[in-house]
PAGUTOR-823604 format. One record per residue (C-alpha): residue in three letters; chain; y, z negated, x. Coordinates in steps of 0.1 Angstrom, whole numbers, plus 5000, padded with zeros to 4 digits. Each point is the difference from the previous one (the first is absolute). Layout:
REM PAGUTOR-823604
resn | chain | y | z | x
Ala | A | Y | Z | X
...
***
This chain:
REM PAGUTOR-823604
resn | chain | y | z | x
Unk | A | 5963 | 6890 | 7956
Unk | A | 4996 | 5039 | 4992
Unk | A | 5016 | 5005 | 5036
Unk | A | 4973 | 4975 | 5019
Unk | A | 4973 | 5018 | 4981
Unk | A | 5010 | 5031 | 5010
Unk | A | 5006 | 4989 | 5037
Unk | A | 4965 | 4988 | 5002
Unk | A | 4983 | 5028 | 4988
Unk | A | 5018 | 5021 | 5027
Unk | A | 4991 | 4975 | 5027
Unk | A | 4963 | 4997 | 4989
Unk | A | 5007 | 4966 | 4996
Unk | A | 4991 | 4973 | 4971
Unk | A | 5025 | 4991 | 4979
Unk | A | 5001 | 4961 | 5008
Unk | A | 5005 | 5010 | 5036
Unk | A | 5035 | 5019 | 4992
Unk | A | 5011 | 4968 | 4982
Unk | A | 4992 | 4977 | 5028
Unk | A | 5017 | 5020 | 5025
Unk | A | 5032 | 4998 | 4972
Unk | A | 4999 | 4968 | 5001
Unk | A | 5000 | 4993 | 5040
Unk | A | 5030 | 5028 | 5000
Unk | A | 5016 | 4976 | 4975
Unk | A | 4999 | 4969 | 5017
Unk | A | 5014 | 5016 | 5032
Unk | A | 5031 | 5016 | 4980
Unk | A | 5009 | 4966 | 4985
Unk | A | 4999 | 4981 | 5031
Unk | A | 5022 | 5027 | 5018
Unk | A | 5024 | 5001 | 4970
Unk | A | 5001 | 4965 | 4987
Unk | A | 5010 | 4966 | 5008
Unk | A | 4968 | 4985 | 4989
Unk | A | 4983 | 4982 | 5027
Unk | A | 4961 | 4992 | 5000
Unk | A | 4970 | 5016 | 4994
Unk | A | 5004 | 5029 | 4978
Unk | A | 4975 | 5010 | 4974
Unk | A | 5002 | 5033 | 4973
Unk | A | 4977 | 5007 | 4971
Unk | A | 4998 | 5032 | 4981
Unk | A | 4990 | 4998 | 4968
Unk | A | 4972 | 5025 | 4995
Unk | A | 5006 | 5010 | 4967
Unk | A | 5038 | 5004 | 4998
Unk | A | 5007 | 5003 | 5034
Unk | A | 5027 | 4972 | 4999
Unk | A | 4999 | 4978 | 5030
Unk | A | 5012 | 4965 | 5008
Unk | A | 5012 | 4982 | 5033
Unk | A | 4988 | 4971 | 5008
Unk | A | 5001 | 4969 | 5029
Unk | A | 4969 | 4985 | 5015
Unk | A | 5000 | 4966 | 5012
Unk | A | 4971 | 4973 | 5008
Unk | A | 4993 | 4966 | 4989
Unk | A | 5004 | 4972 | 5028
Unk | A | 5001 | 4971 | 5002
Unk | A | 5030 | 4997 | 5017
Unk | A | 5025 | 5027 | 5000
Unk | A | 5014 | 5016 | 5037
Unk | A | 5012 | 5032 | 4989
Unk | A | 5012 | 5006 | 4962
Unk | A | 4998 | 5035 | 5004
Unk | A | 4964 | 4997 | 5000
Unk | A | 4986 | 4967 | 4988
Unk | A | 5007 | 4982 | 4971
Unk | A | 4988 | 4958 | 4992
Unk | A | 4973 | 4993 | 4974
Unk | A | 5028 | 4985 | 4980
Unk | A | 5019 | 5031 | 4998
Unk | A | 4969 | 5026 | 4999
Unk | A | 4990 | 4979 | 4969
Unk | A | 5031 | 5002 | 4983
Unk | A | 4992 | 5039 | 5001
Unk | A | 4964 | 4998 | 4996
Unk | A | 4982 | 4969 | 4985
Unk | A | 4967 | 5004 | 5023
Unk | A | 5014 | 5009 | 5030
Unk | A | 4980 | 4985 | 5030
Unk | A | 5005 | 5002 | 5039
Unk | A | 4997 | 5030 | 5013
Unk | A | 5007 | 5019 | 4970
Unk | A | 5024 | 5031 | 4994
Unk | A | 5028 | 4993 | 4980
Unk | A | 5016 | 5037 | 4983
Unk | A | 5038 | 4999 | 4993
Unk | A | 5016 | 5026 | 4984
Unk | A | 5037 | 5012 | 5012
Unk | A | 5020 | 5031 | 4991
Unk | A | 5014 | 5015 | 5033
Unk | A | 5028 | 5025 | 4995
Unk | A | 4992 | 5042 | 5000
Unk | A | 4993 | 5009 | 5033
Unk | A | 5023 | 5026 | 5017
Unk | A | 4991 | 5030 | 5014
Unk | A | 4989 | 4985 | 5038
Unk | A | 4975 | 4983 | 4982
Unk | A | 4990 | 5024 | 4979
Unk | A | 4993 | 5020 | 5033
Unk | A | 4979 | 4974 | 5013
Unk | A | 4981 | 4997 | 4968
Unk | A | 4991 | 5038 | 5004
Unk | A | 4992 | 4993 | 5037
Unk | A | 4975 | 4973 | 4994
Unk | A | 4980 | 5019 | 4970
Unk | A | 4997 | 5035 | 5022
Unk | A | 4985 | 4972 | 5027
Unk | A | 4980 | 4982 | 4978
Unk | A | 4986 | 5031 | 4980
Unk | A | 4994 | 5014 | 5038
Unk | A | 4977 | 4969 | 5011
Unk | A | 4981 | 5000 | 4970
Unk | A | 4993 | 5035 | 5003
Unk | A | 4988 | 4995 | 5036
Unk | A | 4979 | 4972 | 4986
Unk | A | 4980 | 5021 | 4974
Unk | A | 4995 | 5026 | 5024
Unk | A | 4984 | 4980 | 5023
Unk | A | 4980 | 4978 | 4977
Unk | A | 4986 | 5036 | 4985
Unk | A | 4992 | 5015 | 5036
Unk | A | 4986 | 4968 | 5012
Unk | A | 4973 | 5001 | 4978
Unk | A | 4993 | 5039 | 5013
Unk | A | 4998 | 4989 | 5033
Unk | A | 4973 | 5024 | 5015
Unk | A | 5002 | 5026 | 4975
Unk | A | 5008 | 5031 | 4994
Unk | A | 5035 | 5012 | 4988
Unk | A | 5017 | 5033 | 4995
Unk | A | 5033 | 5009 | 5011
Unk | A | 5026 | 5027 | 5013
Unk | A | 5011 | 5007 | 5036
Unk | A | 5036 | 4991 | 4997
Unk | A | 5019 | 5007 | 5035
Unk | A | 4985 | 5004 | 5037
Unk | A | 5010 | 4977 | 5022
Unk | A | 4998 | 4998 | 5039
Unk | A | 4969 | 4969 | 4996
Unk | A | 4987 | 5001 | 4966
Unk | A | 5001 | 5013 | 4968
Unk | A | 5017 | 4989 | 4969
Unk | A | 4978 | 5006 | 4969
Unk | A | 5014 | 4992 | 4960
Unk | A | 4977 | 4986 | 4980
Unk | A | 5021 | 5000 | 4972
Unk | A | 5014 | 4960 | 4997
Unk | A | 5000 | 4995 | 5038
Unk | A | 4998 | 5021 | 5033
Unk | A | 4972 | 4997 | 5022
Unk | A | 5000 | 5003 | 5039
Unk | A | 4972 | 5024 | 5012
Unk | A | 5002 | 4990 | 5044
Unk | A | 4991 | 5025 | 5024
Unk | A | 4964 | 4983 | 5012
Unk | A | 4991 | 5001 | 4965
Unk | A | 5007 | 5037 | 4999
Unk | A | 4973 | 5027 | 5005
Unk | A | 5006 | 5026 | 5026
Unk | A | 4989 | 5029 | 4986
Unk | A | 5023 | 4993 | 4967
Unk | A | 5033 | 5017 | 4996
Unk | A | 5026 | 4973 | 4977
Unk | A | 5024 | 5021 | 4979
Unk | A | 5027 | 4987 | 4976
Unk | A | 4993 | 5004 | 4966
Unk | A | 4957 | 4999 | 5006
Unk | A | 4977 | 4978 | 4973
Unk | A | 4975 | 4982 | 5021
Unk | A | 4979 | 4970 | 4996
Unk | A | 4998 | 4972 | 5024
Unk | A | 4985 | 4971 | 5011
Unk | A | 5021 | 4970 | 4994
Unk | A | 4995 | 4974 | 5032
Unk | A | 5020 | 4972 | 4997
Unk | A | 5023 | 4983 | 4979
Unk | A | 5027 | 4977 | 5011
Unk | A | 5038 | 4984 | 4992
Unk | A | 5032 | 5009 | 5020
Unk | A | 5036 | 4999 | 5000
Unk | A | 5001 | 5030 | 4980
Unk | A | 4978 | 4997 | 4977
Unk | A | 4959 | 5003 | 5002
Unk | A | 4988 | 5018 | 5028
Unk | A | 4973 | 5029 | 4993
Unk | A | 4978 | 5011 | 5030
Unk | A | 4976 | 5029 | 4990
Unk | A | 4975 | 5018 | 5021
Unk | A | 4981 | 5036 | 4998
Unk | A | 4975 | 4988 | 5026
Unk | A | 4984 | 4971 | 4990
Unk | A | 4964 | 5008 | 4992
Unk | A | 5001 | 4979 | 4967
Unk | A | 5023 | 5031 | 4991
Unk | A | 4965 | 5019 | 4992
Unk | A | 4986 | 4973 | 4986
Unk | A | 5027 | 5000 | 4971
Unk | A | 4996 | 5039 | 4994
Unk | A | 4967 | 4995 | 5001
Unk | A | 5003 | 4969 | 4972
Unk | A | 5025 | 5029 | 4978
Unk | A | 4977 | 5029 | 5005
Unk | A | 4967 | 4985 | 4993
Unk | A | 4989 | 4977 | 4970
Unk | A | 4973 | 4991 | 5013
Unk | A | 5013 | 4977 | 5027
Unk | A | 5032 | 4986 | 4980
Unk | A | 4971 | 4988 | 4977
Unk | A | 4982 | 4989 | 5032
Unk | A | 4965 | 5019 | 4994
Unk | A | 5006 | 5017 | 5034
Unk | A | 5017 | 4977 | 5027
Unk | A | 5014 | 5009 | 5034
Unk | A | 4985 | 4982 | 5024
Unk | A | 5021 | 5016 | 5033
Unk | A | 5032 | 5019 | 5009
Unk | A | 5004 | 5020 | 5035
Unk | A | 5031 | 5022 | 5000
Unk | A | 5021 | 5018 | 5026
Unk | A | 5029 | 5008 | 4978
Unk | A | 5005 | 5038 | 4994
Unk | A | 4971 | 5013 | 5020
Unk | A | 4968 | 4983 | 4985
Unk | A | 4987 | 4968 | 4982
Unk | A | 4961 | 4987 | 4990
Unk | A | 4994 | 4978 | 4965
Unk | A | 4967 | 4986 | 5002
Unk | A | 4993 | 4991 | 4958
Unk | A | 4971 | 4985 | 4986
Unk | A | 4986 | 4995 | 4964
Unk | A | 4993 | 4967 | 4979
Unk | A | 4983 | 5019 | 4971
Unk | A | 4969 | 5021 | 5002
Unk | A | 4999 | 5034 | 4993
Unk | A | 5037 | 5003 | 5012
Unk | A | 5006 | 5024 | 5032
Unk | A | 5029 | 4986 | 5013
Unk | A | 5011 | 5032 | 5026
Unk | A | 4998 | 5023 | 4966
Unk | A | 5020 | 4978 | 4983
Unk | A | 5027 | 4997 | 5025
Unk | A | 4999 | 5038 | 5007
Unk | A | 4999 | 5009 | 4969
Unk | A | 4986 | 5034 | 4977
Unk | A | 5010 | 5026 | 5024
Unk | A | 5019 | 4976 | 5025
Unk | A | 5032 | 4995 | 4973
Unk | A | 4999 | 4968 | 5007
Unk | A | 5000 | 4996 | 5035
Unk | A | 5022 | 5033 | 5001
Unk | A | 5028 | 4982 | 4983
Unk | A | 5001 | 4969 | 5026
Unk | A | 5000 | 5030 | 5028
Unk | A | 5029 | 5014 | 4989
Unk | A | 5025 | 4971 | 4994
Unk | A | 4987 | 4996 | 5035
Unk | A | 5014 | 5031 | 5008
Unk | A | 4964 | 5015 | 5018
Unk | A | 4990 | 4966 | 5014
Unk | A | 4956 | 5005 | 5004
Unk | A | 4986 | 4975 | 4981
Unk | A | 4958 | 4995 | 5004
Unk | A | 4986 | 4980 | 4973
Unk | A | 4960 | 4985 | 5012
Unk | A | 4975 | 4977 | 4986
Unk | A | 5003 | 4967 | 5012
Unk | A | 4966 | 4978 | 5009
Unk | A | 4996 | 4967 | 5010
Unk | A | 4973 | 5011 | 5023
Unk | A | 5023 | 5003 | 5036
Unk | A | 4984 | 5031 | 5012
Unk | A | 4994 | 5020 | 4970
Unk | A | 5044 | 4990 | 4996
Unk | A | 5007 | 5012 | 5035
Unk | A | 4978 | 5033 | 4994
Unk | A | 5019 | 5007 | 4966
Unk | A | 5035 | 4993 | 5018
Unk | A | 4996 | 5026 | 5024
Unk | A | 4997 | 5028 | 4972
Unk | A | 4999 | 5026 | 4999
Unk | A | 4982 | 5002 | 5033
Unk | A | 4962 | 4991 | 5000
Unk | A | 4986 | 4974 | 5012
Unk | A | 4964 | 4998 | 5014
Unk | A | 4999 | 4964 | 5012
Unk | A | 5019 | 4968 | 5000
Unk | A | 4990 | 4971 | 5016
Unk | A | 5020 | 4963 | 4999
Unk | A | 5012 | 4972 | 5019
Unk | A | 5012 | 4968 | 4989
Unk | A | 5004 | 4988 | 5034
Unk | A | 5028 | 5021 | 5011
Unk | A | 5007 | 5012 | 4962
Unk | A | 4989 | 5038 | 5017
Unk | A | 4988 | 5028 | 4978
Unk | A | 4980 | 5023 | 5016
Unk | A | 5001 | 5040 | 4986
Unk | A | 4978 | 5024 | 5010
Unk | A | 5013 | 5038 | 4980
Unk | A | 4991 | 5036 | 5007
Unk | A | 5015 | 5015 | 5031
Unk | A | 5017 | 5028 | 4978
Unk | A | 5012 | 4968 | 4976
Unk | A | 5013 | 4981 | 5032
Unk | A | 5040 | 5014 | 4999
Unk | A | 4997 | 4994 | 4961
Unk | A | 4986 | 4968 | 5000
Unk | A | 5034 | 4990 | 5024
Unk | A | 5023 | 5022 | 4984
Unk | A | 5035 | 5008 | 5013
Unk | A | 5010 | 4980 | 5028
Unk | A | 4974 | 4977 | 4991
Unk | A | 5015 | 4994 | 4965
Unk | A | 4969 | 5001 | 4977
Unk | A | 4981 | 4976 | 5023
Unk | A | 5028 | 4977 | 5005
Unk | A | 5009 | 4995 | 4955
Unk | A | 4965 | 4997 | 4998
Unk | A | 5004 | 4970 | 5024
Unk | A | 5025 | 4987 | 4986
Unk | A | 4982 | 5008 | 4965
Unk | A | 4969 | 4981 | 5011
Unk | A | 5010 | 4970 | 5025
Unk | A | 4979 | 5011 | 5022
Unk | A | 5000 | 5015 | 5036
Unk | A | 4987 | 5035 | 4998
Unk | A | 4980 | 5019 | 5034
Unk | A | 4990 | 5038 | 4987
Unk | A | 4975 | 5016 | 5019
Unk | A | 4986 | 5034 | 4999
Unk | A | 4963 | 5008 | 4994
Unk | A | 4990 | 5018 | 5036
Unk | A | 5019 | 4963 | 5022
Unk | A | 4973 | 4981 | 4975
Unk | A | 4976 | 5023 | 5006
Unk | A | 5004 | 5002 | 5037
Unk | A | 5000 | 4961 | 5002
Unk | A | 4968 | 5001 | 4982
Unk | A | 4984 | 5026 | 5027
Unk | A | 5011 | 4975 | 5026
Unk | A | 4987 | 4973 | 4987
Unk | A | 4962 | 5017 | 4992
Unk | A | 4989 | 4991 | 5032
Unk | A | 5002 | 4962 | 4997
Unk | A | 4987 | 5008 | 4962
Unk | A | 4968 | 5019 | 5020
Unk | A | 4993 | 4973 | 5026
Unk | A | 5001 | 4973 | 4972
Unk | A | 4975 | 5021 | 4979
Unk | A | 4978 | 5007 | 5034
Unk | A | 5000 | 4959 | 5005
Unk | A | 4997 | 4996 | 4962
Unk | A | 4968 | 5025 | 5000
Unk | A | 4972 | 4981 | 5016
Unk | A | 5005 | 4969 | 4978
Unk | A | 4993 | 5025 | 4967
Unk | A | 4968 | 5012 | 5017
Unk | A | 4984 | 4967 | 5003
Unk | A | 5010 | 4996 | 4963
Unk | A | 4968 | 5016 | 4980
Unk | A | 5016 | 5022 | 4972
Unk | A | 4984 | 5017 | 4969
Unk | A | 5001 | 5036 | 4999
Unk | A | 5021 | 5011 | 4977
Unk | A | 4980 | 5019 | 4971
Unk | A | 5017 | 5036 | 4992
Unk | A | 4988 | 5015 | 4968
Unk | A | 4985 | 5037 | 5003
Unk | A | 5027 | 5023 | 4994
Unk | A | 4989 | 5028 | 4971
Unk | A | 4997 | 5035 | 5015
Unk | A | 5020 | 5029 | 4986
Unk | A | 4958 | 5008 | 4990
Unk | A | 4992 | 4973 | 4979
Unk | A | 5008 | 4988 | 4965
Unk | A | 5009 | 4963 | 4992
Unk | A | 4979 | 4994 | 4969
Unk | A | 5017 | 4968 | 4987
Unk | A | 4985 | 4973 | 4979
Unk | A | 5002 | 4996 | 4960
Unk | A | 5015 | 4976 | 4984
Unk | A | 4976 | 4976 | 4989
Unk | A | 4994 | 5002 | 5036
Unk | A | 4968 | 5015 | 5005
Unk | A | 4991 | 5033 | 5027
Unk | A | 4987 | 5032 | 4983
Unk | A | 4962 | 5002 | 4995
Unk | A | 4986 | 5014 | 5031
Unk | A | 4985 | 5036 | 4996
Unk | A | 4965 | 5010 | 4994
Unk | A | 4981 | 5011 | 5031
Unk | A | 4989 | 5031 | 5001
Unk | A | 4965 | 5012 | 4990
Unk | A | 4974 | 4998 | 5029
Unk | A | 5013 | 4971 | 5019
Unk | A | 4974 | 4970 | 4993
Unk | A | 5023 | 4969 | 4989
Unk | A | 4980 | 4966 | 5015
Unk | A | 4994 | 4976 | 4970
Unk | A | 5014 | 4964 | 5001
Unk | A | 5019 | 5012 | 5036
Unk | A | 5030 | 4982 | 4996
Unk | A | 5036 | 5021 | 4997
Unk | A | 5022 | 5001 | 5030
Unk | A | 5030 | 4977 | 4995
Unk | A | 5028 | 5024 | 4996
Unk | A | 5039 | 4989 | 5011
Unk | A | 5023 | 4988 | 4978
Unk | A | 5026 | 5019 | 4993
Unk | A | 5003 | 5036 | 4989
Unk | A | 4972 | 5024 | 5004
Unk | A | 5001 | 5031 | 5025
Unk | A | 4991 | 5033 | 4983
Unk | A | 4994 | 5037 | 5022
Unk | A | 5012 | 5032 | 4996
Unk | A | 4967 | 5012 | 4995
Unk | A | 4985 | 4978 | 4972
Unk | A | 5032 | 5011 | 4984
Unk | A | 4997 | 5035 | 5005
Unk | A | 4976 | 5011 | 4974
Unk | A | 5015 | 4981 | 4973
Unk | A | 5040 | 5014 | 5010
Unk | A | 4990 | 5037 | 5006
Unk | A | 5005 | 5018 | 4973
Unk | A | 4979 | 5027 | 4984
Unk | A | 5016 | 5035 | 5006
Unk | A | 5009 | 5020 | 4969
Unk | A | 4980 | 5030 | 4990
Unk | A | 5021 | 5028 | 4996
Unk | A | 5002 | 5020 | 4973
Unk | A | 4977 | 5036 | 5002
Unk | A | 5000 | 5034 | 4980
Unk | A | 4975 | 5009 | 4978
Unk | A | 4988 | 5030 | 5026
Unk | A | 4997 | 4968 | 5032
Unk | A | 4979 | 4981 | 4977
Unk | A | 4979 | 5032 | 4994
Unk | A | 4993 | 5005 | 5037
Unk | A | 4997 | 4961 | 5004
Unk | A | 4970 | 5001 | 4974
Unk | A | 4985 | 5031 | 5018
Unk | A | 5000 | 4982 | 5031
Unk | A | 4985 | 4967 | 4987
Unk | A | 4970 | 5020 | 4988
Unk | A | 4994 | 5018 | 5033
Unk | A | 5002 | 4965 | 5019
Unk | A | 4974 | 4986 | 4971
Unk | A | 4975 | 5022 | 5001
Unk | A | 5003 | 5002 | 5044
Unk | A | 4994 | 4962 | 4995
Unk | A | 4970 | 5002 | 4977
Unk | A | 4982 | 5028 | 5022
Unk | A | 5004 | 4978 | 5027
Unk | A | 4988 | 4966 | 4982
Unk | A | 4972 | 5021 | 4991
Unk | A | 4987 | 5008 | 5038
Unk | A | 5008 | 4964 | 5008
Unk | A | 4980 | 4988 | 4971
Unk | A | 4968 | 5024 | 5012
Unk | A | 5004 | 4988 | 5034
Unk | A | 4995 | 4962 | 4984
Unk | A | 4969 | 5009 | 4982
Unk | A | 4984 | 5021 | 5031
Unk | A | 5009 | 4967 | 5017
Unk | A | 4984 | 4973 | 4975
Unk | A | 4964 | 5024 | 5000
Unk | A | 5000 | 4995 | 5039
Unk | A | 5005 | 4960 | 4997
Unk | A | 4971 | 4999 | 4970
Unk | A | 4975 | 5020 | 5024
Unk | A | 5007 | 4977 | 5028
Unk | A | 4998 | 4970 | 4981
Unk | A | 4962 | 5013 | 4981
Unk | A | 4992 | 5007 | 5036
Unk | A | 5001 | 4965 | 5013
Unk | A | 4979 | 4978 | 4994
Unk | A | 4996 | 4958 | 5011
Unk | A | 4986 | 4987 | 5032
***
């Protein structure tokens, strides 16, 4: 028992296995060895690892071989409840086997332990179908590629092989596990380093975000080793899903890059919208215009003409992922073809405007009212907020003001102020400078002179006056009434 345990442990293998594949090994050394004919049955005692032989024979009715079948008479005699059909156990004691038997004991448990290693192996890569697994480039061959993946090898075939890679024993590399399947040999592992769904695992590792499923992946277009396009969306607000599959500083995005050894990889914003899709799967070139068609499933891109050998990229490479990224055929046109289909077709666009003209005319239309645009001269005076216009000002003295005459209606609106009502009240009166004692001296003497030059002068103008008023008093004593 301590040498079964042991042997399973090596072999990876549960315990109960080991003993069934003792058993089958014992059966076939006793029937090689021994002169006991029938069907052959051992069991191992799992505790003290004795074991006992014995024959198996069925309950008939009536008995054609004795080897194999036994009556209900006899089966009963052995085992009170027997019934047809039933297994009947008898125990013999064949003789040691020799050393042939031995060696075919040994034979059938290598085989047996073999199978059910194969069987595990598969039943656990089965269920990783379409996965991703890491292994170790074994040996080059002239087709393919063997690749250890620790319990099994794996076969890496030369269309699933990327050009630009260089295979060397002894390199750590992950791969895309393709298909699964049983063979002579064993299980048969196909993996791939091309398949698109390759990214779509790094991208499940690298980023939490989608292994959670917050941010999904709605399309894959790859050309493996040159350049591939993941078109990712959100299902949570306030989650970017580009920055999130980029990364802070592009680590993320960075690490899938390099197990890719350089492959380009453009991560863009998926929308349900067609056009606004196409537009962002032609990044990094702009896009001015996209127009649909569901007829012919046509996409129609009009870009800058110093944006047109961007927008197709390489050999046509950007333009034909985002294709392939979108489902849908893509045209790309530059700006000046649009613009001088446009010019050709003004004509017809003048003639139908020319036919369309007179029919307007007949059509009375209001005049469109324009407010009066405020000069650089004037000043918007705008309403309080209880809503009612400044008082109006005064008018000035001497202007006679009819009573009862009613007030000219004045527009809504703000009020219209001029620079010259608002000049007196914004000019500013000048300072008076500062004079010495001696200025103010001479100032005073010069007053004095101007004062008494004025009062001579009233003085003769006042003489004039009376001269004047004696004249009028004689003429008026002078004449007399009719």
């Amino acid at each position: 028992m301590i040498a079964i345990t042991q042997l399973a442990a090596e072999k990876n293998l549960p315990k109960e296995v080991v003993l069934q594949a003792m058993e089958a090994a014992l059966v076939s050394a006793y029937k090689k060895d021994s002169d006991i004919q029938g069907n052959l049955a051992v069991r191992i005692d799992r505790e003290t690892g004795e074991h006992h032989v014995y024959t198996e024979r069925t309950v008939v009715q009536e008995v054609t071989d004795a080897k194999i079948e036994i009556s209900v008479q006899e089966a009963r005699k052995i085992k009170p409840d027997a019934m047809l059909g039933d297994t009947i156990l008898e125990e013999v004691h064949p003789s040691a086997a020799g050393r042939i038997a031995a060696q075919t004991a040994k034979q059938v448990v290598l085989q047996r332990l073999r199978e059910a290693e194969r069987e595990m192996v598969f039943e656990e890569f089965s269920n990783r179908e379409g996965d991703i697994v890491s292994g170790v480039v074994q040996r080059l061959e002239a087709k393919h590629i063997v690749v250890d993946l620790g319990k099994t090898e794996a076969i890496l075939p030369a269309a699933e092989q990327v050009r630009t890679e260089h295979y060397r024993p002894g390199q750590r590399m992950k791969f895309y596990l393709l298909e699964v399947h049983r063979s002579i040999r064993g299980p048969q592992l196909i993996l791939s380093r091309t398949h698109k769904n390759l990214i779509k695992r790094l991208f499940e590792l690298e980023v939490p975000e989608i292994y959670r499923g917050v941010v999904e992946i709605k399309s894959i277009a790859r050309e493996a080793g040159y350049r591939s396009k993941v078109a990712v969306s959100t299902r949570q607000e306030g989650v970017d899903p580009v920055g999130s599959c980029v990364g802070l500083r592009g680590i993320r995005i960075q690490n899938i890059v390099n197990e890719l050894n350089g492959e380009r990889i453009d991560v863009i914003q998926w929308d349900p919208e067609a056009a606004k899709f196409v537009g962002h799967a032609l990044s990094p070139a702009q896009v001015l215009n996209v127009r649909t068609s569901d007829e012919d499933n046509t996409a129609s891109v009009i870009v800058p003409d110093r944006q047109l050998s961007l927008a197709i990229g390489k050999e046509g490479q950007n333009a034909r992922l985002a294709a392939k990224l979108t489902g849908w055929r893509i045209d790309i046109k530059p700006e000046s073809a649009m613009q001088e289909q446009l010019a050709a077709a003004a004509p017809a666009a003048k003639a139908a405007a020319e036919v369309a003209a007179p029919a307007r005319a007949r059509a009375p239309q209001a005049a469109p009212k324009r407010e009066a645009a405020g000069e650089p001269w004037m000043e918007v005076v705008e309403p309080d907020e209880a809503g009612e216009a400044p008082a109006a000002e005064e008018a000035p003295a001497g202007e006679p003001v009819a009573a009862g005459a009613p007030a000219e209606a004045e527009p809504a609106g703000p009020k219209i102020r001029f620079a010259e009502d608002l000049a007196p009240v914004l000019a500013q009166a000048p300072k008076k400078a500062k004079k010495s004692k001696k200025a103010e001296r001479e100032t005073e003497a010069e007053d004095k002179a101007k004062k008494a030059a004025k009062k001579g002068r009233r003085l003769a103008i006042v003489d004039e006056d009376v001269d004047a008023e004696e004249d009028v008093d004689a003429e008026i004593e002078d004449w007399t009434e009719p």
